[in-house]
N, C-alpha and C positions, 0 to 999 in steps of 0.2 A: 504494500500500500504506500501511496505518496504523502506523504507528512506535509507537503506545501496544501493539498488540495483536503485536506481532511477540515470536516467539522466536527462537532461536539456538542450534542445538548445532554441534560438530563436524563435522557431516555434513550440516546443512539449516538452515534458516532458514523459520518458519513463520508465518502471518501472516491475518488473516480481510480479503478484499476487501470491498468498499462495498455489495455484493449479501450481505452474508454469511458468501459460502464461504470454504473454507481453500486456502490458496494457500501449496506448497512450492515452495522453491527450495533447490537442490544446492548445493553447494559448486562444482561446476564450472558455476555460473550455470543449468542446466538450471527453466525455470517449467511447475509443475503445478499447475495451477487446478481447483478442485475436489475436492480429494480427501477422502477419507474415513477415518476411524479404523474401525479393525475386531477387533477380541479375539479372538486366537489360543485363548481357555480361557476363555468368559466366566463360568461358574461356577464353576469348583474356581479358579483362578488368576486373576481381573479383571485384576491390577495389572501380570502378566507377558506377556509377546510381545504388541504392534499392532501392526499393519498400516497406513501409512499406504497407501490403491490409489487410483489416477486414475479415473476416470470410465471409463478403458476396461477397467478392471476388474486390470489388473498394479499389482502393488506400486511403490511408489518409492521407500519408505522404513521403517524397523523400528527401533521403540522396544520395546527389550530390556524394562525396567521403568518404566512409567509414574512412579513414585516419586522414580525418580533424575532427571526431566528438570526443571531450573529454571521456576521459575513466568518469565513469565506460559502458560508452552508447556502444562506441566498443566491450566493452567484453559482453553486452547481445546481441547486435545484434551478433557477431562471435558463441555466444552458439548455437543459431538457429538458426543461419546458418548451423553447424555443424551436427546438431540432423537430418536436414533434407537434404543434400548431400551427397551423396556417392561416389564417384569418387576419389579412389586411385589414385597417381602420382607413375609410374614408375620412379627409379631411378637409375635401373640396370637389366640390363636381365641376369641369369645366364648362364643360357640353355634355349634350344629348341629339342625336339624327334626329328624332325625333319625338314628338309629344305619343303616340302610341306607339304602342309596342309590337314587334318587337323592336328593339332601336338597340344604337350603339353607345353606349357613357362612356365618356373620357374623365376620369380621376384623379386627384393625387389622392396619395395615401402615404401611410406611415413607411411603408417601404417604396415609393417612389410610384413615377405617373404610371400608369395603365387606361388600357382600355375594352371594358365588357360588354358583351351583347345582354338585356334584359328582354327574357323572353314574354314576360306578361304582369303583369301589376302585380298578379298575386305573389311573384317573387322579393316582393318586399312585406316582410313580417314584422311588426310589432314584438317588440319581446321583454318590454318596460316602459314606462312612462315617456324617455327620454330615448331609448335607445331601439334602433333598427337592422334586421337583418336582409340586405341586399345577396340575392344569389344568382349566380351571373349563369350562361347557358351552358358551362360545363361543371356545373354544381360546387364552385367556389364563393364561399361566401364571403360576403364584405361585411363589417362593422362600422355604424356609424354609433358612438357611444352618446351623444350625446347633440340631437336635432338643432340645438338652440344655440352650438358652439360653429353651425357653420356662418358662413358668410351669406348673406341676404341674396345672394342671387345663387345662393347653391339650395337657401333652403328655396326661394320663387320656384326651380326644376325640379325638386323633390316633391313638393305641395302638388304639382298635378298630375302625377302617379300615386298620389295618398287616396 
């Protein structure tokens, strides 16, 4: 195990092997190789309830808030977290081909501009007061976390696909 990349709580000790993976170990010595971070709420709530699960798919271990657990354990759980999510955040819609659909949206997003075909209204979900799930015609979805943070002529294009 790499002593630079290992963390420490109360209840586990966690650590990336020379292949990689994340490698738990208990407090009562018990070694889980392999395991995986998992978001109990990955949209409304990211930061609250993981799952660390082995390979055989049970839990081993539950980070209440990601926030509260000392670095360096945050920044391995956020790696894997990362390798394994995809879900761009819209942050601006440029354009739209068109007002129905199916049409072409040009975006920025948190990882840079793109552009998706929306195939029909209903590919835009509600899934919080504030927050939307855009999903383009190869079933990648987009996040817009928060309606009221974009720019006035991103929300004018969103309002008439609502």
């Amino acid at each position: 195990m790499n002593a630079t990349t290992a963390m420490v709580t109360s209840h586990f000790q966690l650590t990336r092997n020379p292949f990689g993976l994340l490698v738990l170990t208990t407090a009562a010595g018990e070694v889980f190789e392999g395991v995986v971070p998992v978001r109990a709420f990955p949209i409304q709530s990211p930061e609250d309830g993981i799952a660390l699960v082995h390979t055989d798919g049970h839990e081993v271990a539950w980070v209440e808030r990601l926030d509260k657990l000392p670095e360096p354990a945050q920044g391995l759980i956020r790696e894997e977290l990362a390798t394994r999510e995809f879900m761009p955040e819209i942050l601006h819609i440029d354009s739209v081909t068109s007002f129905s659909t199916p049409c072409t949206w040009q975006v920025q997003t948190d990882r840079g501009d793109t552009r998706f075909v929306l195939r029909g209204d209903e590919d835009i979900r509600r899934v919080g007061p504030t927050i939307l799930l855009v999903t383009d015609s190869h079933g990648i979805q987009f996040l817009i976390r928060d309606r009221s943070n974009l720019t006035k002529e991103s929300q004018r294009i969103l309002d008439r696909f609502l």
